[in-house]
C-alpha positions in Angstrom: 0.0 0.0 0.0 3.1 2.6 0.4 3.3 2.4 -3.6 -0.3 3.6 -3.7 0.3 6.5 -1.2 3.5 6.9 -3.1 0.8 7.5 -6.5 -1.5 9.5 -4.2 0.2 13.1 -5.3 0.6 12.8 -9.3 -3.0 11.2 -9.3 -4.4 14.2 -7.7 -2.5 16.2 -10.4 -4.1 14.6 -12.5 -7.4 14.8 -11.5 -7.1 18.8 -11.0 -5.9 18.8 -14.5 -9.4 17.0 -15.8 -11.3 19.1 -14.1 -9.5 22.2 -15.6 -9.9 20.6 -19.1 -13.8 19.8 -18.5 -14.0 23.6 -16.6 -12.4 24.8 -19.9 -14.4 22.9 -22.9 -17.9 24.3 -20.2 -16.4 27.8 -20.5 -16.2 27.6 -24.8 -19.2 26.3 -24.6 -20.4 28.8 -23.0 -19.0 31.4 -25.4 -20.5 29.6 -28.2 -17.3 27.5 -29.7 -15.6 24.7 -27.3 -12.9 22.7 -28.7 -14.3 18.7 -28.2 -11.2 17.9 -28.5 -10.8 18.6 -24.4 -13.3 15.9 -23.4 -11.2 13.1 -24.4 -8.1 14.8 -23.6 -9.8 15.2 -19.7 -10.7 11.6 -19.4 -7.1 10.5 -20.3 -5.6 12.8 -17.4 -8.4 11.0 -15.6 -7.2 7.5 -17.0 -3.6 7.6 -15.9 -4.7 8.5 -11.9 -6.7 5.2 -11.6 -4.6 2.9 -13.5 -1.8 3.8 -11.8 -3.6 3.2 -8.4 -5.3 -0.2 -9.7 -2.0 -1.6 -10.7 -0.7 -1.3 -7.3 -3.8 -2.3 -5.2 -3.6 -6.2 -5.2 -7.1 -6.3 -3.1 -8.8 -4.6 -6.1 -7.8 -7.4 -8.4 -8.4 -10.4 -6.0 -12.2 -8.8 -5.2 -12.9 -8.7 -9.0 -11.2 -12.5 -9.2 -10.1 -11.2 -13.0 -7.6 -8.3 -14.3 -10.3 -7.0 -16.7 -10.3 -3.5 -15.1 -6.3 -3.4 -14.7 -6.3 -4.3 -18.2 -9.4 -1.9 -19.5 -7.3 1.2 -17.3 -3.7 0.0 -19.3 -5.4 0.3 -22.7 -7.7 3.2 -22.7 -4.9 5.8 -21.9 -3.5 5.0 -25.5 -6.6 4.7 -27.5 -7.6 8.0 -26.0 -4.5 9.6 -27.2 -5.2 8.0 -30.4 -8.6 10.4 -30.3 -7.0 13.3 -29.7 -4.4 12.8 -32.4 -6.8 12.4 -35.0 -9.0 15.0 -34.2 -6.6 18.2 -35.4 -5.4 16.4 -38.5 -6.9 17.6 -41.6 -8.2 17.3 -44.7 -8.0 13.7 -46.5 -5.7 12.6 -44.0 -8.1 13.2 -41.2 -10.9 11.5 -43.4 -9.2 8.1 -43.6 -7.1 8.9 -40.4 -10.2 8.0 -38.2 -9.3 4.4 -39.2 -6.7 4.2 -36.3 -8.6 5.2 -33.0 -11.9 3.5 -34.5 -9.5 0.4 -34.8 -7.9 0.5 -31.2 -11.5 1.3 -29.8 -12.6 -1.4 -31.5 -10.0 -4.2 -30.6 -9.8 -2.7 -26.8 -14.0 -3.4 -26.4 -13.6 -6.8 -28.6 -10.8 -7.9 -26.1 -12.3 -6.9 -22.8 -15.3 -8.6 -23.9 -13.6 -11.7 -24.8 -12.0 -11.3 -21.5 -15.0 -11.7 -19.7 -16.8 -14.6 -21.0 -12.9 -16.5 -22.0 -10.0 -15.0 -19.6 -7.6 -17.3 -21.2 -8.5 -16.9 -24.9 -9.0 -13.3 -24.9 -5.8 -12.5 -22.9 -3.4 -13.4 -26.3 -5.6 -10.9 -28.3 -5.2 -8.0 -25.4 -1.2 -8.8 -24.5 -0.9 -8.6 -28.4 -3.5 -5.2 -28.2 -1.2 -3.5 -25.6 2.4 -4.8 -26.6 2.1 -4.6 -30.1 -0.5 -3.1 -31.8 -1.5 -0.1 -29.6 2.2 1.5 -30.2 2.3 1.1 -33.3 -0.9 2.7 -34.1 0.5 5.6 -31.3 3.8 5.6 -34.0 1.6 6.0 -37.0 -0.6 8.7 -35.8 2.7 10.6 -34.8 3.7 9.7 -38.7 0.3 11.3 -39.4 0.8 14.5 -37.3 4.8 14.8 -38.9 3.1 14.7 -42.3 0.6 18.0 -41.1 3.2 19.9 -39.7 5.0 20.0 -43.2 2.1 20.9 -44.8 1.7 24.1 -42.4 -1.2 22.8 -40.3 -0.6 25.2 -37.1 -1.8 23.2 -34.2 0.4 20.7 -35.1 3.4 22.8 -35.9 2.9 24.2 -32.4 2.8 20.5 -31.0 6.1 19.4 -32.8 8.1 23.2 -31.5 6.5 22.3 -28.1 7.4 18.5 -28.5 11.1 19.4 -29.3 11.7 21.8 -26.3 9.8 19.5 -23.8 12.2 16.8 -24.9 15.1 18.7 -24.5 14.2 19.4 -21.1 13.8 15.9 -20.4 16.9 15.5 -21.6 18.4 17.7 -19.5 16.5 16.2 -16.0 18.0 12.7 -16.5 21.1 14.4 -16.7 21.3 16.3 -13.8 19.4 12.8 -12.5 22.8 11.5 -13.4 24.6 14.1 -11.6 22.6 13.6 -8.6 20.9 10.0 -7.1 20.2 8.7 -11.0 16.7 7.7 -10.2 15.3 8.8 -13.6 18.1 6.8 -15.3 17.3 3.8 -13.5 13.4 4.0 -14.3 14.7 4.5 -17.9 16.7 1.8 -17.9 14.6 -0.6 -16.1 11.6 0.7 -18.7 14.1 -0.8 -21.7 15.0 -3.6 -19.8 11.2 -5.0 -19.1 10.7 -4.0 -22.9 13.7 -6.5 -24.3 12.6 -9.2 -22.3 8.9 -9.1 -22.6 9.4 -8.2 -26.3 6.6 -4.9 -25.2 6.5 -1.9 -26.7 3.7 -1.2 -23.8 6.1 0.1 -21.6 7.9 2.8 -24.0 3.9 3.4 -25.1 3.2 4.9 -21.9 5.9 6.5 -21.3 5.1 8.2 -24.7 1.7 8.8 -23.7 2.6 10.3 -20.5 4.6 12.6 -22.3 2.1 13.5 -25.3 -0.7 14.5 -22.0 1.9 16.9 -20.6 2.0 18.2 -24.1 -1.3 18.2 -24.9 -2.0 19.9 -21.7 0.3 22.7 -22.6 -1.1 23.6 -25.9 -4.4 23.9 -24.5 -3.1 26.4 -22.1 -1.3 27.9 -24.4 -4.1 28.4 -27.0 -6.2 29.3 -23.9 -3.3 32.3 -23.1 -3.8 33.2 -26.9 -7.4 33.5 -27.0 -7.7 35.6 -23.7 -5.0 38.0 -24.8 -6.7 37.8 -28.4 -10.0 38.5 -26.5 -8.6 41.5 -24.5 -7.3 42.8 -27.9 -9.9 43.0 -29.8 -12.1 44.8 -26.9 -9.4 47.3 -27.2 -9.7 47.6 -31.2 -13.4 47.8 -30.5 -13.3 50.3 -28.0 -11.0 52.4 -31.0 -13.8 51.9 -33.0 -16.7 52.5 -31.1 -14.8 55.8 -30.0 -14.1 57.1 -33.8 -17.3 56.3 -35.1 -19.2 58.3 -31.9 -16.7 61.1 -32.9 -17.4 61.3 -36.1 -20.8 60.4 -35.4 -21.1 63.9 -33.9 -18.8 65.8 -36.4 -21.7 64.2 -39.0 -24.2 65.8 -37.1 -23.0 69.4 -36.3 -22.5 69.4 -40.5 -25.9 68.9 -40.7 -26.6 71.8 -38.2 -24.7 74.2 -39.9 -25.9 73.1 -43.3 -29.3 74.2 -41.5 -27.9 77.6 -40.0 -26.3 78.3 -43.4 -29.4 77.8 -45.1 -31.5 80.2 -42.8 -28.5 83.0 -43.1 -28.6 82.7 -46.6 -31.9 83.8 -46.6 -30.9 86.5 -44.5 -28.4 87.7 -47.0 -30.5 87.7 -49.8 -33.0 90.0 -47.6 -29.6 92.3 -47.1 -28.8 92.5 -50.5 -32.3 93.1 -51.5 -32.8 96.2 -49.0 -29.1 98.0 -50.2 -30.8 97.3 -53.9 -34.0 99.1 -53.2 -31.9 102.1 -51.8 -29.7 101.8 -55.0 -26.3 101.5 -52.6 -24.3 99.6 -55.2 -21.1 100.1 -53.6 -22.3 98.6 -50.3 -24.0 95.4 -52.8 -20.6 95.2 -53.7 -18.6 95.5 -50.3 -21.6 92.8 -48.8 -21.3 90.0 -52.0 -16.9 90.6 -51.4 -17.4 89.8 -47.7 -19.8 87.1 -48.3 -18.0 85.1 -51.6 -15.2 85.5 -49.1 -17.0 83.1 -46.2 -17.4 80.9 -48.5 -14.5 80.1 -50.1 -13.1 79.8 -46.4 -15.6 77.3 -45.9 -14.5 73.5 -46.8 -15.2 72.3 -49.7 -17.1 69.2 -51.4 -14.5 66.0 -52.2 -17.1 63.5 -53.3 -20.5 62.2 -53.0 -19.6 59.4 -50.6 -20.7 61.1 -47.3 -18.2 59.7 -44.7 -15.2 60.2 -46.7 -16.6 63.8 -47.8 -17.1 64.3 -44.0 -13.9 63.2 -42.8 -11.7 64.9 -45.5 -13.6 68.3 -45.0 -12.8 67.8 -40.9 -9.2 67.4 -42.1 -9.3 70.7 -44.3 -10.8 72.6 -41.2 -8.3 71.2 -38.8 -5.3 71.8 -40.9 -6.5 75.7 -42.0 -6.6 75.8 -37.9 -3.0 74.8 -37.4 -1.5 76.4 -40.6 -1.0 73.6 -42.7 -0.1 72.5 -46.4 -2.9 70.1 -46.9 -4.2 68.5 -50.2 -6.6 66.4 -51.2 -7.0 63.9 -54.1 -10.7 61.9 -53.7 -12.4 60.0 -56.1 -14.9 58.1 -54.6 -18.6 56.8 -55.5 -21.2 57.7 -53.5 -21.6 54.1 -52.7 -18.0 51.0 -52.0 -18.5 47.8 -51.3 -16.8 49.1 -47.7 -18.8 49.1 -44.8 -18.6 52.7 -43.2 -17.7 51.8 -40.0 -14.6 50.0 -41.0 -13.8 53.3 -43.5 -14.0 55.2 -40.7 -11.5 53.6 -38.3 -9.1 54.2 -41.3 -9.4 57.0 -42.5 -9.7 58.8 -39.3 -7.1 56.9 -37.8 -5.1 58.4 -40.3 -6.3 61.7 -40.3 -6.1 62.0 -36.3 -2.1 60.6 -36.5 -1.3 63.2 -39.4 -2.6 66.3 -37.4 -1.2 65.4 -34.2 2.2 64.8 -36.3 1.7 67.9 -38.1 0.6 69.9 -35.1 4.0 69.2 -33.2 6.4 71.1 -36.0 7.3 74.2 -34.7 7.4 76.1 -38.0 4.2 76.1 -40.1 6.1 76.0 -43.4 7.2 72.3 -42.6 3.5 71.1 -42.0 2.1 69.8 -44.5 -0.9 66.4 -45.4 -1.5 64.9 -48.6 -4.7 62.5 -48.6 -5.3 59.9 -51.5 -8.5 58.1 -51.6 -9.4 56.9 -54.7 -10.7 53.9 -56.8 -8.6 51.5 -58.4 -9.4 49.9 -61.2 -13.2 49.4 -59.5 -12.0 46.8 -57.5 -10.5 48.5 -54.1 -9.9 51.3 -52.6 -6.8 53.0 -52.3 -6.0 55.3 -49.2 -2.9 56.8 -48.6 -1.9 59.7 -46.0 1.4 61.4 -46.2 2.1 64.3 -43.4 5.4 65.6 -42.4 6.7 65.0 -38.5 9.9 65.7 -36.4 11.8 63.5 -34.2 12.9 59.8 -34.0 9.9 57.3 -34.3 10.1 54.9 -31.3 8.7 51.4 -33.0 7.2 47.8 -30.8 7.9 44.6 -31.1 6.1 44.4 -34.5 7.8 47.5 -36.3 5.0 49.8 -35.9 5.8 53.3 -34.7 5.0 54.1 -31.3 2.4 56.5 -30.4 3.9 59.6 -28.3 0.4 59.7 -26.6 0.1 56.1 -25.4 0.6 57.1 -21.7 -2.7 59.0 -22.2 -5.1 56.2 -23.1 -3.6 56.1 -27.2 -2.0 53.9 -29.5 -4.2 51.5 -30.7 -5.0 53.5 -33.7 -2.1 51.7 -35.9 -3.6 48.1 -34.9 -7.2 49.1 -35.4 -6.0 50.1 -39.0 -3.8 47.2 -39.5 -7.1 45.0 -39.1 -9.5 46.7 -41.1 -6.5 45.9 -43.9 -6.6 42.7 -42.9 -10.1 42.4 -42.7 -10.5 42.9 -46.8 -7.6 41.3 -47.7 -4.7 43.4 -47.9 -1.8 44.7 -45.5 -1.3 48.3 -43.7 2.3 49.6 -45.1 3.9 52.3 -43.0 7.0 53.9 -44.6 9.4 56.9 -43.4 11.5 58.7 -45.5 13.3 62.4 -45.1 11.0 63.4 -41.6 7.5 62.4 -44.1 5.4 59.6 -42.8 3.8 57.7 -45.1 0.6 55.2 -44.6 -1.1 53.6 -46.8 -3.6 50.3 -48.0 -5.5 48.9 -50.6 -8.7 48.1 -49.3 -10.4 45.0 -51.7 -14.0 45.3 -52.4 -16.3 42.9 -50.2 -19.6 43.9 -53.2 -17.9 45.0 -56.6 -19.5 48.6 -57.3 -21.5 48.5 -60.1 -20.8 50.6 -63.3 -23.9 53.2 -62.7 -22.8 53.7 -58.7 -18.8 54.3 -60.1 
């Protein structure tokens, strides 16, 4: 019994590891998309707690007067790994893959049955299950998986980088085991010792198996890590977008005010002019239309018939007459792209808000200066490009991408929020700096071709 307290510690590993799988594939349920893959994968963590127990608890055998259950527990670990194996392959191979764990399901139910009702005749067909055919099925899938990872499949390139280090850090414990008491080089040699002369691969099969659950177990929280932080990120990209859509939102509607108050002071003009006309004061009819054709020519002028870009170029003109800038615009746009307007405007404003800030930090207004491109190309996409001057060295991350200077305040997503709309319809965000001018631009691919009348 002081093996089975010995077991008592890595079986309660295991079991909190189950439970962490099952808690898992409950909470992507919950979230509408659970890997299944986790459900077999928590009943062989659960496998390996009582088989080890079993095979040290004499009493448990002698009660149930046969090994059925010792023998059941030894199996099912492997064909369970078989499962999980097949279930991220792909394509063809993951049609006819199913062949193995169906097999080794199969033979394992056809052999504990065959236990039951003929102990002695069904014993050759499960020794020859677990010594023989078992690993070699394990071998093959692992074949399988190889053949993925060439191919690109990314679970399973993940699994074989993963696989690689974990061995290497094996490597490394049964050397410092040799350094030290040389436990782990005894179990290893004893393992190949009991596999020469019981001509079993069982043995190295477990040992295997044991190795692919600590694996297996990693990549799930790995891909768990991914997800959150993936989770957290695009929150944040939302949040950008939620905030530059409210903002322009706004700007939309205060256009639409003043395109009211300009109507109504229009019409008080026109009752000016007329009263300096009935008193025949042509010089002040003259001095009023000057002031007036003035206003108007200060005011921003019309791009395109697309609203939101018309909206968001104009907010640049009026925001670069305010700082003193060189700004130019080339637009020609459609009233209606096959973009949705939300994603146009994290974009282009994105753009627009970086330029101005850039602009806005020269201290001589002859260096500022934004040139905006939006136009269609060859009615497929759209292309938008953004060129400002700036001063200073660019800090960049990780990834390349420049660092905002007001990240400390709240920003910096801007850059990520545009890289994924690009993304989004196909194409890439390409940031370029060259003699203190930064330059961004993409080419946005049309979800809904615009039709010949609409271009």
């Amino acid at each position: 019994m002081a093996s089975t307290a010995q077991d008592a510690l890595p079986a309660g590993v295991l079991l909190a590891a189950a439970l962490f799988l099952v808690g898992l594939f409950f909470f992507q349920l919950y979230h509408g998309k659970a890997d299944a893959s986790l459900l077999p994968l928590s009943l062989l963590a659960l496998s390996f707690g009582p088989e080890r127990a079993v095979s040290y608890s004499a009493y448990a055998i002698w009660f149930l007067q046969s090994p059925l259950v010792l023998v059941g527990l030894q199996m099912l670990p492997l064909v369970l790994s078989l499962w999980v194996l097949w279930y991220h392959l792909a394509g063809r191979v993951r049609k006819w893959g199913i062949l193995l764990p169906a097999l080794g399901t199969l033979g394992m139910a056809v052999g504990l049955v065959w236990r039951l009702f003929d102990n002695q005749g069904g014993s050759v067909w499960t020794n020859l299950l677990l010594s023989h055919l078992l690993p070699l099925a394990l071998l093959v899938s692992l074949l399988l998986c190889a053949h993925q990872a060439r191919r690109g499949i990314a679970y399973y390139r993940h699994f074989f980088l993963l696989g690689g280090v974990l061995l290497l850090f094996f490597a490394l414990c049964v050397l410092f085991s040799l350094a030290g008491d040389g436990s782990l080089w005894s179990y290893l040699c004893s393992l190949w010792q009991n596999t020469r002369m019981l001509r079993s691969f069982f043995y190295l099969a477990r040992l295997v198996n044991h190795l692919l659950l600590l694996l297996f177990f990693l990549l799930v929280v790995y891909d768990f890590m991914q997800s959150v932080v993936r989770r957290n990120s695009e929150l944040q990209l939302l949040t950008v977008q939620n905030h530059y859509a409210s903002e322009h939102a706004a700007y939309l509607r205060r256009s639409l005010d003043e395109t009211y108050a300009m109507r109504h002071e229009i019409l008080h003009h026109m009752n000016a002019l007329s009263a300096f006309c009935q008193e025949g004061d042509l010089q002040r009819v003259q001095q009023y239309v000057e002031h007036f054709t003035g206003q108007i020519r200060q005011a921003p002028g019309r791009y395109t018939d697309h609203p939101l870009i018309n909206a968001l170029v104009s907010y640049c003109q009026i925001q670069a007459q305010k700082l003193d800038v060189s700004f130019q615009a080339s637009v020609q746009v459609p009233q209606h792209i096959g973009i949705v307007d939300a994603d146009l405007a994290v974009l282009l404003s994105n753009m627009i808000d970086n330029a101005l800030h850039a602009v806005a930090a020269l201290p001589d207004p002859q260096e500022r200066s934004i040139r905006l491109k939006v136009e269609i190309f060859e009615n497929a996409g759209l292309f938008v490009s953004c060129t400002n001057s700036f001063s200073g060295d660019l800090q960049r991350d990780e990834q390349g991408d420049p660092l905002s200077p007001r990240r400390h305040e709240g920003h910096g997503q801007g850059i990520k929020a545009m890289r994924r709309v690009a993304e989004q319809y196909n194409s890439v965000l390409i940031i370029e700096t060259q003699d203190n001018l930064f330059h961004v631009k993409s080419y946005l691919y049309f979800q809904e071709v615009p039709s010949q009348a609409e271009a």
